[in-house]
N, C-alpha and C positions, 0 to 999 in steps of 0.2 A: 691285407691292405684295404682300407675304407673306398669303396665307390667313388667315384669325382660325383656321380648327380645326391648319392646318399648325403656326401660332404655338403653339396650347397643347400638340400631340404634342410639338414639339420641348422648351416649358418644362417636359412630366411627365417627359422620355424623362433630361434634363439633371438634376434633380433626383432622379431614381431611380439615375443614376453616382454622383452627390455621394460614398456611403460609399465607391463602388468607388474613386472617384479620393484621396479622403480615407486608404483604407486604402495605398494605392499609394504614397502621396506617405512613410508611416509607416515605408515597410518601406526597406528601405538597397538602393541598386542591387547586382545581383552575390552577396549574400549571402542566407543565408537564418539564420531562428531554431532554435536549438536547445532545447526545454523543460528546465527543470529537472529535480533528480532525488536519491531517496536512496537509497546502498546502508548495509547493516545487515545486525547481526547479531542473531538470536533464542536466546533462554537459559530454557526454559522451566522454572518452577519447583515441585518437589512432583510433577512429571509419572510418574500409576500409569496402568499398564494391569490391566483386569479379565480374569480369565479364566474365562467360563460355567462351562466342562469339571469343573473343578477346584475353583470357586468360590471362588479365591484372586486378592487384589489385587496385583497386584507392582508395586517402585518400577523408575523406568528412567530413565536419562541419556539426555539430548537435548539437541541444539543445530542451529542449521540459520542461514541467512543470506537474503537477497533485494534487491530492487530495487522502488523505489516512484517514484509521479511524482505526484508532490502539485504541483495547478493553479493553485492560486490565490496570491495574496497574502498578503489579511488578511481573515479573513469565512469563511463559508462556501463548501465547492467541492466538486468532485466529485475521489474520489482513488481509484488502483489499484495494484495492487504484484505484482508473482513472486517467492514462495519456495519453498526447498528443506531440508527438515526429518530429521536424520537419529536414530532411535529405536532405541536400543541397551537389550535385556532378558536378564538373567542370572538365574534359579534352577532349582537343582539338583532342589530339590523336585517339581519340575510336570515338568521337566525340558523348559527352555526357555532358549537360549542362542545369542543372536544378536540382528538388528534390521530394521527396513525403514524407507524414506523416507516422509516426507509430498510430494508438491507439489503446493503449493494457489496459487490466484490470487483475490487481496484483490479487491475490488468496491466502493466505497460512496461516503459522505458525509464531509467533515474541516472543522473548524475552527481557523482559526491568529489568534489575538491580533495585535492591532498591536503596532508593536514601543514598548519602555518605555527611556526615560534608565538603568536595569539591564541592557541589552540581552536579556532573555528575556522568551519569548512563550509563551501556554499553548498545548495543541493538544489538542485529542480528535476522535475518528471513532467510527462506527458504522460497520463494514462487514460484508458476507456473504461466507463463507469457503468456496470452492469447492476441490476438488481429488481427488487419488489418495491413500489411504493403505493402503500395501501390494498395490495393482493394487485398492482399490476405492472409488468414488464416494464421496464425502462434500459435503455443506454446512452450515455452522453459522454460527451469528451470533456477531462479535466486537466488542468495545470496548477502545480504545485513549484512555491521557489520558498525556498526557507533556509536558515544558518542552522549549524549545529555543533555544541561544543565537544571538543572532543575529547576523553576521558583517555587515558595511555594504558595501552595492553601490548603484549606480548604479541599479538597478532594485528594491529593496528588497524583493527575494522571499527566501522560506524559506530561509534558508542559513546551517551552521553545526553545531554537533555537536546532536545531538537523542536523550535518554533519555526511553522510556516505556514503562509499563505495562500488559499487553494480556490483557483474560480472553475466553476459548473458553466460551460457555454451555454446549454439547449434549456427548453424548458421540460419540465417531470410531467405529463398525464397522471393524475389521479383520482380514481373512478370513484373512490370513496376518500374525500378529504375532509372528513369530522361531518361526515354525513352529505355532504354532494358533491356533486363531483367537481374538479380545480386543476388546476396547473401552476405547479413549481416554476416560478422565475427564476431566471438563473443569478444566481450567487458567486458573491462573496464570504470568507471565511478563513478564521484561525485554526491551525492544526499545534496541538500542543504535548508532546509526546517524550518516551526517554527511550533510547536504543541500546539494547544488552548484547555485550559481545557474544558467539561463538564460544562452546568450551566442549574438555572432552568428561564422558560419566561412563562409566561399568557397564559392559553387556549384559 
């Protein structure tokens, strides 16, 4: 005859596996998951640098690209991304002539709409915007809201081309901005990108 306290270790011990074996049974032998992901490209627009020195604003071309991994589905989720920003300044005036990178790495929160019989989904995020600009520290809070079409898959995640809109609240310190030092106004800008579902590949 089994112990009564043997009996009950064994039924806490079997029912605490339960998700492990429940997860196990989910996952495909041999293989493993790959997370989703978007690559895109950033267009930032109106983008001036200020300069103390001189106490002149100048305008400047930028463009820059990255990689994001948006979690969820539909609802809210936790999202992050790496990009690389390149900031090109020309006047003769101050006498500044040349550019320096941004690379910053996104942080936050996103929301993605379920999907609609139109196939587009809303999306916005709040994230905090870490990184280097021209060899210095920076962080600033951003907001993104954009649509995105959605492509049909078998696991009905984010996928498909995705245009959105993203503002920079704060201004960037930068100690070398094509040669003196400036500060990034904060911005306006296009985020133009395509989101690859999720799939499984060979161990």
């Amino acid at each position: 005859m089994i112990c009564p306290v043997r009996r009950t270790k064994a039924l806490v011990l079997l029912l605490a596996l339960c998700p492990v074996f429940a997860q196990a049974a989910a996952k495909k032998p041999g293989q493993t998951w790959e997370p989703s992901g978007e690559t895109y490209f950033v267009l930032p627009l109106a983008q001036n640098v200020y300069y103390p020195a001189n106490d002149r604003e100048v305008s400047a071309d930028a463009w820059g690209f990255g990689y994001r991994l948006p979690v969820g589905r539909e609802g809210f989720s936790r999202s992050a991304a790496l990009q690389l920003q390149r900031v090109s300044v020309r006047n003769a005036a101050i006498g500044v002539d040349g550019g320096f990178y941004l690379l910053e790495i996104l942080a936050g929160g996103e929301y993605i709409s379920p999907t609609n019989p139109a196939g587009f989904r809303l999306t916005a995020s709040a994230m905090a915007d870490f990184g280097l600009a021209g060899g210095d520290l920076f962080m600033a809070p951003m907001l993104t809201l954009g649509a995105l079409y959605q492509v049909k898959n078998e696991y009905d995640q984010p996928s498909g081309p995705h245009l959105s809109l993203f503002y920079r609240f704060t201004e960037v310190h930068v100690g070398d901005a094509a040669g003196r030092a400036g500060k990034l106004r904060p911005v306006i800008g296009l985020r133009l990108g395509y989101a690859f579902p999720g799939f499984w590949v060979s161990k």
